[in-house]
C-alpha positions in Angstrom: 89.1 -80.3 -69.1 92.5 -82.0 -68.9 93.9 -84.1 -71.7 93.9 -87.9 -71.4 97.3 -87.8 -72.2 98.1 -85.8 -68.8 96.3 -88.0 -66.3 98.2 -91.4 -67.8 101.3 -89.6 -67.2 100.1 -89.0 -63.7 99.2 -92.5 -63.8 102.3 -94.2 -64.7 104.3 -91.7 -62.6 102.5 -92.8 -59.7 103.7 -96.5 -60.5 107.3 -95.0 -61.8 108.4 -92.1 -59.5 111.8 -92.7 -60.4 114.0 -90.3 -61.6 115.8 -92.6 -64.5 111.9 -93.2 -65.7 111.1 -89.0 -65.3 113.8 -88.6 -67.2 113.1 -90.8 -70.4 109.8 -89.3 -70.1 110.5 -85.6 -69.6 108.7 -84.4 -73.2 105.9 -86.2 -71.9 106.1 -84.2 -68.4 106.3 -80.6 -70.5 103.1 -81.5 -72.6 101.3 -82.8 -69.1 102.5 -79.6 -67.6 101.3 -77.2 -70.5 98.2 -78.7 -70.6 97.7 -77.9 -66.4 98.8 -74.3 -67.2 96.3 -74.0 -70.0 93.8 -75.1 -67.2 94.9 -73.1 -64.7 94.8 -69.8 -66.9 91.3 -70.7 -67.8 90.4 -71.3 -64.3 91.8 -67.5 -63.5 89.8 -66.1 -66.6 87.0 -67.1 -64.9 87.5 -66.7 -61.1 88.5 -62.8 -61.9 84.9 -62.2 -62.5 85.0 -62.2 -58.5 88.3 -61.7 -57.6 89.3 -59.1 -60.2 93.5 -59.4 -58.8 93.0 -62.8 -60.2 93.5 -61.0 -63.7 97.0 -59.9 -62.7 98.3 -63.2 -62.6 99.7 -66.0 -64.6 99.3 -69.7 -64.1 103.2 -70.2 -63.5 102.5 -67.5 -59.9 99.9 -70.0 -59.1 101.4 -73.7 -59.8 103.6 -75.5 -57.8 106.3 -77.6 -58.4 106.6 -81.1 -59.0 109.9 -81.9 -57.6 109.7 -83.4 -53.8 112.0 -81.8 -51.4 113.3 -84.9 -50.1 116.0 -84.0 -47.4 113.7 -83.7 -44.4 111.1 -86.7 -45.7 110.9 -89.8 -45.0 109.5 -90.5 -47.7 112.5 -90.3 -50.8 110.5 -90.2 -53.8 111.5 -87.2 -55.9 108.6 -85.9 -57.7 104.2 -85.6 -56.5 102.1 -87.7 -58.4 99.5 -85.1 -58.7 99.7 -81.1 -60.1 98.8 -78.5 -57.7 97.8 -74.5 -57.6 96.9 -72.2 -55.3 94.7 -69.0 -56.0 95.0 -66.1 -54.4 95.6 -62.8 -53.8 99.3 -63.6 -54.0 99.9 -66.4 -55.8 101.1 -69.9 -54.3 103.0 -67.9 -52.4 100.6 -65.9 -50.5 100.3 -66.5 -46.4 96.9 -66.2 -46.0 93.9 -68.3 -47.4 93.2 -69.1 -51.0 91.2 -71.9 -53.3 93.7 -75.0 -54.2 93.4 -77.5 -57.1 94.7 -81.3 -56.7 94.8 -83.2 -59.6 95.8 -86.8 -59.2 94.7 -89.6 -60.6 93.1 -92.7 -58.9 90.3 -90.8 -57.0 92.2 -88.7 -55.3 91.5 -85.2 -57.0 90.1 -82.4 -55.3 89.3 -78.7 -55.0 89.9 -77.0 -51.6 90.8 -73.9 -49.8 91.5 -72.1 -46.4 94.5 -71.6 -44.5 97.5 -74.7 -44.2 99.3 -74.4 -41.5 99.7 -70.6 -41.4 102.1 -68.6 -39.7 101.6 -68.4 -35.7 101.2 -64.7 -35.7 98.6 -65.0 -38.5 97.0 -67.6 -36.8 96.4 -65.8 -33.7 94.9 -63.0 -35.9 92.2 -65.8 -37.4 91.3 -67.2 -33.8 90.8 -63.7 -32.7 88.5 -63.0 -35.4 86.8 -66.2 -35.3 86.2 -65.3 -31.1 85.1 -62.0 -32.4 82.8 -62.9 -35.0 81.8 -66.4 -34.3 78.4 -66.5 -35.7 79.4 -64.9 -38.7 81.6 -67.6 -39.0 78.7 -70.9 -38.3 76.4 -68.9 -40.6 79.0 -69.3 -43.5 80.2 -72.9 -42.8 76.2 -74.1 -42.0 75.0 -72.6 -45.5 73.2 -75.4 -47.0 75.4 -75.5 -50.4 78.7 -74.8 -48.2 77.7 -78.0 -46.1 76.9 -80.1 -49.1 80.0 -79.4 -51.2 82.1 -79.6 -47.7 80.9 -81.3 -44.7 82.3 -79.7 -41.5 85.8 -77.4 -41.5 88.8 -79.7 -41.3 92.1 -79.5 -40.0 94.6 -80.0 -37.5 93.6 -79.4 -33.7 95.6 -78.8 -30.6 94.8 -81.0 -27.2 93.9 -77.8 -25.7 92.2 -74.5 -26.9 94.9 -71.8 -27.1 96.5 -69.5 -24.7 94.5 -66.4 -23.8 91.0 -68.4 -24.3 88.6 -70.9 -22.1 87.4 -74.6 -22.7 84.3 -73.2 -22.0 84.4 -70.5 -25.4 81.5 -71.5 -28.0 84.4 -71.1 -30.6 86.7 -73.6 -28.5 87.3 -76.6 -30.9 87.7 -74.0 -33.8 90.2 -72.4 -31.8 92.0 -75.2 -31.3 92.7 -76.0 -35.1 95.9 -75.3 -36.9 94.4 -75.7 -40.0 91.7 -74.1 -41.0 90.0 -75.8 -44.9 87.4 -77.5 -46.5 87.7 -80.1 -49.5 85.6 -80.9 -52.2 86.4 -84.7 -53.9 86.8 -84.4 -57.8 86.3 -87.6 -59.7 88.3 -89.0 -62.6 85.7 -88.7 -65.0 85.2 -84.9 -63.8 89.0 -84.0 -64.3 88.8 -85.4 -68.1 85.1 -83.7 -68.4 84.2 -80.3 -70.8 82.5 -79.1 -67.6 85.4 -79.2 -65.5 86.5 -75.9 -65.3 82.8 -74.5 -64.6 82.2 -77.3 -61.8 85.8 -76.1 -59.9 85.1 -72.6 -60.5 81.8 -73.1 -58.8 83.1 -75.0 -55.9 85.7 -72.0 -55.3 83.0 -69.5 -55.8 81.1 -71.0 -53.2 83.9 -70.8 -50.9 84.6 -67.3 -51.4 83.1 -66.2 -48.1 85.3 -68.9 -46.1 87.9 -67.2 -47.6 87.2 -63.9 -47.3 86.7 -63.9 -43.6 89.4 -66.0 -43.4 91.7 -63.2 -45.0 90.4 -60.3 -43.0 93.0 -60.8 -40.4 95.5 -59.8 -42.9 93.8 -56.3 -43.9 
């Protein structure tokens, strides 16, 4: 569970994302942020049990920053109202799929995976192996627990399925995405619950085959 002291200063950053206020309030940031590590570490603890590479790593390979890269944004505020981490075989920096945590306050929390926009070479690989293995692929996404905690596979689509494949393929609309995830909402009273970390790591667990198969492209 997180500390009530970290989601108010998610709160009031949301209503202050300023950098004069950031700055008065930067001893409040570092508590906010140790307390996300401590979460996150716990969160690895548990998720090695599945993924044992999980016990190589340390909360700081999985968090990102929150400082907004600004110059290409149209939208100038400098710092994410929310913390963020990805899980996987590589840290936050890995280019394949992982599990990602979204805290931020307001109902807008949520655990999550797949692959973000990958890489076009890497997502050529996934297409193919969707094509290839397509009803390997429904079985996963249409288990009952998988549906419930997901809905349907989300993300980005072309107009148009890709070159080197039909609008007549069974896999077409999955082929067209650019995005390939699934969310699960988290509510406020969750993110300051002692269950927290056990609901999260269940949510990722259930998604481990969505990820796996999503990752086989890069073995």
């Amino acid at each position: 569970m997180l500390h009530q002291n970290t989601i108010t200063f998610l709160q009031q950053l949301a209503k202050n994302n300023i950098k004069p206020w950031f700055d008065k309030n930067r001893d409040n940031y570092a508590e906010a942020k140790a307390d996300f590590e401590i979460q996150v570490t716990e969160l690895l603890g548990s998720l090695a049990s599945t993924e044992p590479l999980f016990k190589e790593q340390l909360a700081k390979d999985c968090i990102f920053r929150i400082f907004r890269d600004v110059r290409f944004s149209k939208d100038k505020t400098p710092y994410k109202p929310n913390f963020g981490a990805f899980f996987s075989k590589g840290g936050r920096k890995f280019p394949g799929a992982g599990y990602y945590l979204h805290i931020e306050p307001g109902g807008k929390s949520f655990a999550g995976g797949g692959l973000w926009m990958p890489e076009p070479p890497l997502l050529k690989s996934v297409r193919q192996e969707i094509d290839y293995n397509l009803a390997e692929f429904k079985k996963i996404t249409a288990d009952k627990k998988f549906t419930k905690l997901f809905g349907e596979v989300q993300g980005e689509k072309l107009k148009k399925v890709p070159a080197g494949y039909t609008e007549d393929n069974p896999a077409a609309e999955l082929l067209k995405m650019k995005s390939i995830i699934v969310s699960h909402s988290i509510s406020d009273t969750d993110i300051a619950g002692k269950n927290f970390t056990k609901k999260v790591v269940d949510v990722f667990e259930s998604m481990k085959p969505f990820i796996d198969f999503l990752n086989r492209s890069l073995d």
